[in-house]
C-alpha positions as CSV (number, residue, x, y, z in Angstrom):
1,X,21.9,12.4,10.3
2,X,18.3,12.1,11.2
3,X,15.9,15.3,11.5
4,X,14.5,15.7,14.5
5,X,11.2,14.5,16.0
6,X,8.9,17.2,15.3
7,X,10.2,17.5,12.2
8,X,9.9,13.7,10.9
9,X,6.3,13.7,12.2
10,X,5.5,16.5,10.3
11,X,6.5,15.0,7.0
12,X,5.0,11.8,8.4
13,X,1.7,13.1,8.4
14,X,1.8,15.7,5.2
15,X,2.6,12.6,3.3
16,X,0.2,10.0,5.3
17,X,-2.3,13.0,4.6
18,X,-1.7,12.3,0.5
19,X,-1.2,9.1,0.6
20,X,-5.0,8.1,2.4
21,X,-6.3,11.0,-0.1
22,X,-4.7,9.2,-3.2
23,X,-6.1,5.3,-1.6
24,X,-9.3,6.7,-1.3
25,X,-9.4,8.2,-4.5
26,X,-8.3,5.6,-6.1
27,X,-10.2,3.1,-4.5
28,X,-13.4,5.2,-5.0
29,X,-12.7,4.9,-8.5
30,X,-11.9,1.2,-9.3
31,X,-15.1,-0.1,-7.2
32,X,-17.4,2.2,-9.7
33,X,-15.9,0.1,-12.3
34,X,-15.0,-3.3,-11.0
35,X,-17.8,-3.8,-8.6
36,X,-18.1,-4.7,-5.0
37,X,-18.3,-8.6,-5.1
38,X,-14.6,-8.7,-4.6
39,X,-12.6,-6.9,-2.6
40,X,-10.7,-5.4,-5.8
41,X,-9.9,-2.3,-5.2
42,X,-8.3,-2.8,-1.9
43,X,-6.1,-5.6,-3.4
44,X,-5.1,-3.5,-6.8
45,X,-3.9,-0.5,-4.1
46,X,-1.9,-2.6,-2.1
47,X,-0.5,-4.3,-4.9
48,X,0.4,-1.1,-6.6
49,X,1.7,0.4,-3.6
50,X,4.1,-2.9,-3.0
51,X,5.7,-2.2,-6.0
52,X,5.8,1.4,-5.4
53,X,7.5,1.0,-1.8
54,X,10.6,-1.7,-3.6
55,X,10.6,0.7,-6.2
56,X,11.2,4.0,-3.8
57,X,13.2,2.0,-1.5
58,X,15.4,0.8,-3.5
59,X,16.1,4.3,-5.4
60,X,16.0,6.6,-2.9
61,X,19.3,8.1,-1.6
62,X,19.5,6.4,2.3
63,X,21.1,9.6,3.6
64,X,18.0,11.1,2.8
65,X,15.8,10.3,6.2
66,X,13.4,13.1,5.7
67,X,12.4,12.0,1.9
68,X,12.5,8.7,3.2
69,X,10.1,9.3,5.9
70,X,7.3,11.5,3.6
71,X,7.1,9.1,0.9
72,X,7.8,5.0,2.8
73,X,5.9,5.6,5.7
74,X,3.9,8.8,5.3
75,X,2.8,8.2,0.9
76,X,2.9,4.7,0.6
77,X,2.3,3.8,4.3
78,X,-1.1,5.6,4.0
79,X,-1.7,4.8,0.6
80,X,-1.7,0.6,0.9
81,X,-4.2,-1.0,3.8
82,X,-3.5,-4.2,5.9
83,X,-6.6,-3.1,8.1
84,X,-9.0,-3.2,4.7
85,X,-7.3,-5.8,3.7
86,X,-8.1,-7.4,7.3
87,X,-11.4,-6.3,7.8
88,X,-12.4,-7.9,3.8
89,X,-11.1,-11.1,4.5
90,X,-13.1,-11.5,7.4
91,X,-16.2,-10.1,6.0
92,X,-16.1,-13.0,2.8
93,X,-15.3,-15.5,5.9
94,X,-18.2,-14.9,7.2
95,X,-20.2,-14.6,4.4
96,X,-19.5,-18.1,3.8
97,X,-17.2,-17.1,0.8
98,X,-14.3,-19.2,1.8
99,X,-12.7,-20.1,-1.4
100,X,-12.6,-16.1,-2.2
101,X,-11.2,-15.4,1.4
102,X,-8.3,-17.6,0.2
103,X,-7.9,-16.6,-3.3
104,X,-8.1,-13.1,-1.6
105,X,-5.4,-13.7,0.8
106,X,-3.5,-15.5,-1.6
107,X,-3.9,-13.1,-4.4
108,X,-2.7,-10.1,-1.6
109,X,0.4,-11.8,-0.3
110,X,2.2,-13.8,-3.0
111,X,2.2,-10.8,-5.4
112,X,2.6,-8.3,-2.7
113,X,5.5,-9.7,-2.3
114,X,6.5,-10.2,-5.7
115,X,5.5,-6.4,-6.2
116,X,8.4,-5.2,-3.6
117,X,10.8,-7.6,-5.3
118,X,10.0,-6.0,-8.5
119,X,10.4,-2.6,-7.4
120,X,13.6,-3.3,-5.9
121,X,14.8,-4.6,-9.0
122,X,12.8,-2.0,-10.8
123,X,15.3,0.6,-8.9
124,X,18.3,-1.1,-9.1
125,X,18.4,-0.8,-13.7
């Protein structure tokens, strides 16, 4: 059975509310040591949190909804970034950087994908 409304928002947002804090953090931290020439902390979060989100969906109980909700959506919904990840892309477009706009899209969506995939199986050993 699913909790209510008010309730699901609620864990919606207390996890969106550590997930961001987490991204931020994290990002804060890898651009003071990789740089800002590429877009690398954005792509090492959503990576990360790829696997993470196979990995918690494939282990957590489905019965669960309330769980489910705080940590897929709220955590790891927060946590990983299609708007940076948007807004990046674009910026090394039109900085003329076209060969790292692809590598960056590239680089985001082949192993994003293979990050879930992981997870998944990750979850199901």
């Amino acid at each position: 059975m699913s909790p209510p409304l008010a309730t699901s928002l609620a864990v919606v947002v207390a996890g969106g509310a550590l997930g961001g804090a987490l991204r931020f953090a994290l990002g804060h931290w890898l651009a003071g040591r990789l740089g800002a020439a590429f877009p690398w902390p954005t792509l090492l979060v959503n990576l990360s949190g790829a696997a993470l989100i196979g990995l918690l969906a494939g282990s957590l109980p489905i019965a669960n909804d309330g769980l489910r909700l705080a940590l897929l959506v709220g955590v790891v919904g927060s946590y990983t970034t299609v708007s940076a990840f948007a807004v990046e892309f674009l910026a090394l477009l039109r900085g003329g950087r076209r060969g790292q706009a692809l590598a960056y899209l590239v680089a985001t969506v082949v192993p994003g994908l293979a990050a879930v995939r992981l997870g998944l199986w990750l979850a199901a050993t």
